[in-house]
N, C-alpha and C positions, 0 to 999 in steps of 0.2 A: 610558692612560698619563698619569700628571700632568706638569705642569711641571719639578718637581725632578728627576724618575727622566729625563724626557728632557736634561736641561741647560738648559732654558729659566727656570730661576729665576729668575735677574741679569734674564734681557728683558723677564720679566711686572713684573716689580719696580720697574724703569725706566719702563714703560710707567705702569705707576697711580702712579707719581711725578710722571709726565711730561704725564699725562692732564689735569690742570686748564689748565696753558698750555696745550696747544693748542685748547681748549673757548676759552678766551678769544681766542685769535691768528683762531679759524672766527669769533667777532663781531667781528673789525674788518674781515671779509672783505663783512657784512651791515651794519652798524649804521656811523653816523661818530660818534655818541655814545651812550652808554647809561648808565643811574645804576648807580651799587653795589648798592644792595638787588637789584636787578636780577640784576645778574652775581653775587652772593651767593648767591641762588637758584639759579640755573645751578650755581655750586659747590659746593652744599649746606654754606654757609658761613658763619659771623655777620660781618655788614657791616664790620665793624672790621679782622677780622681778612682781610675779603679785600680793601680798602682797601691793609692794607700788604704783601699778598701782589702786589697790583697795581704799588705800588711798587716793591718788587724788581725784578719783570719790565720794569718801564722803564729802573729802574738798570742791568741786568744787559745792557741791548741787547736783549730778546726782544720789548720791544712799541714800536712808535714810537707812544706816546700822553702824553695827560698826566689825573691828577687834577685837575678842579676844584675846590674846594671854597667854597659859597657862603656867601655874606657872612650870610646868615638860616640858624641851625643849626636850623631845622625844617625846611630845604627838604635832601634829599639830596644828596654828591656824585656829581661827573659824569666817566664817564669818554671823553674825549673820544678818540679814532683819529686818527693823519694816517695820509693815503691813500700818501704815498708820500715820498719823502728827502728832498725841495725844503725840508721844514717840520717842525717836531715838535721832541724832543727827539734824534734819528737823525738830522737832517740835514746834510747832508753840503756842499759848496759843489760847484759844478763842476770843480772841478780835483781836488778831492779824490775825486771818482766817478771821473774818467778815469784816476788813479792808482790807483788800487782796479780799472779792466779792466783796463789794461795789466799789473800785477801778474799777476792773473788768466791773460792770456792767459798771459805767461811760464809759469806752473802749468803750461798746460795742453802748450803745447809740448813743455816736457819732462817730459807722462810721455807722448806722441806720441812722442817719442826714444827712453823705455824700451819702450813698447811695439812698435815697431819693432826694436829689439835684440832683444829677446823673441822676435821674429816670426822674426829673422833665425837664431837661434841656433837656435829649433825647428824650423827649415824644413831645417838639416844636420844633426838628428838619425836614426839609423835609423827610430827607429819611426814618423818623420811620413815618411819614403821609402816604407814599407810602407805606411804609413796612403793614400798618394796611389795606391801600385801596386792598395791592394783598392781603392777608389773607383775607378780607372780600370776595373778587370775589371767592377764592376759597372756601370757605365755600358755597355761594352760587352753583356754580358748584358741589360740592358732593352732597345739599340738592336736584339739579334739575335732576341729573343723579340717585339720590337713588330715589325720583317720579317716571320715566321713566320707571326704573326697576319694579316700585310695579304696574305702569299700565300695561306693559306688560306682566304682571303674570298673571294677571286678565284677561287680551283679550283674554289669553289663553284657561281659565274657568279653572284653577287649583283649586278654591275655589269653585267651582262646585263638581267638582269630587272629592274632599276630602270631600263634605256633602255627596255623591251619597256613599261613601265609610262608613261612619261612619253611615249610615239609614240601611245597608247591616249587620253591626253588631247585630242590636237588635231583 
């Protein structure tokens, strides 16, 4: 089945749009700098044109780096990585990180709110009273048939013959 016939078109579509940035975003995970022809390569790209492909990606917030570009046009640009928010073109000051959790955290509480409402509204539906009555019967059916099992082992005198077995040792 292809793509199209499943509804996967828009995903694949996205994906090999999307597939250069994150090929770039995997070398700042490796590298803290790397030249263009470099990453060109990697893109199967002319240096120029991923130069300002790289651009964007910093303009747009996708890459915390920056292009060098050296003072001698025979030596290649460089493109350098910050490792994390302190530095770069992404950086952020401290106050403005802790406004960015606290934000965050607010997000996160209320969909903990929705999700609880959620939880609460399904938990007085019939089908989730059914849904609890069969899980209870089953629970009860594994506890009766695991019984069953241990009496039967024992009618056996299995626990017989592993003492007759273990008084044999000493």
């Amino acid at each position: 089945m292809t793509s199209v016939q499943d509804g996967n078109a828009g995903l694949v579509h996205q994906l090999l749009v999307h597939r250069p940035r994150f090929a770039v975003m995997r070398l700042q995970k490796i590298y803290a700098a790397v030249t263009i022809p470099a990453v060109a390569g990697l893109l199967a790209e002319e240096p120029q044109r991923t130069e300002t492909y790289l651009d964007s990606l910093i303009r747009h917030g996708y890459l915390n780096a920056i292009v060098e570009r050296p003072s001698d046009a025979s030596e290649p640009a460089v493109l350098r990585f910050y490792p994390d928010l302190t530095a770069g073109p992404l950086a952020k000051s401290e106050k403005h990180q802790h406004e960015e959790l606290l934000a965050q955290s607010r997000r996160t509480n209320e969909i903990a709110e929705y999700v609880k409402a959620a939880d609460q509204r399904l938990s007085v539906t019939k089908e989730y009273a059914e849904h609890l009555r069969k899980r209870q019967r089953e629970k009860e059916t594994r506890e009766s048939s695991t019984l069953g099992e241990i009496m039967q082992v024992d009618s056996w005198g299995v626990g017989e013959q592993d003492e007759d077995m273990m008084g044999d040792l000493h």
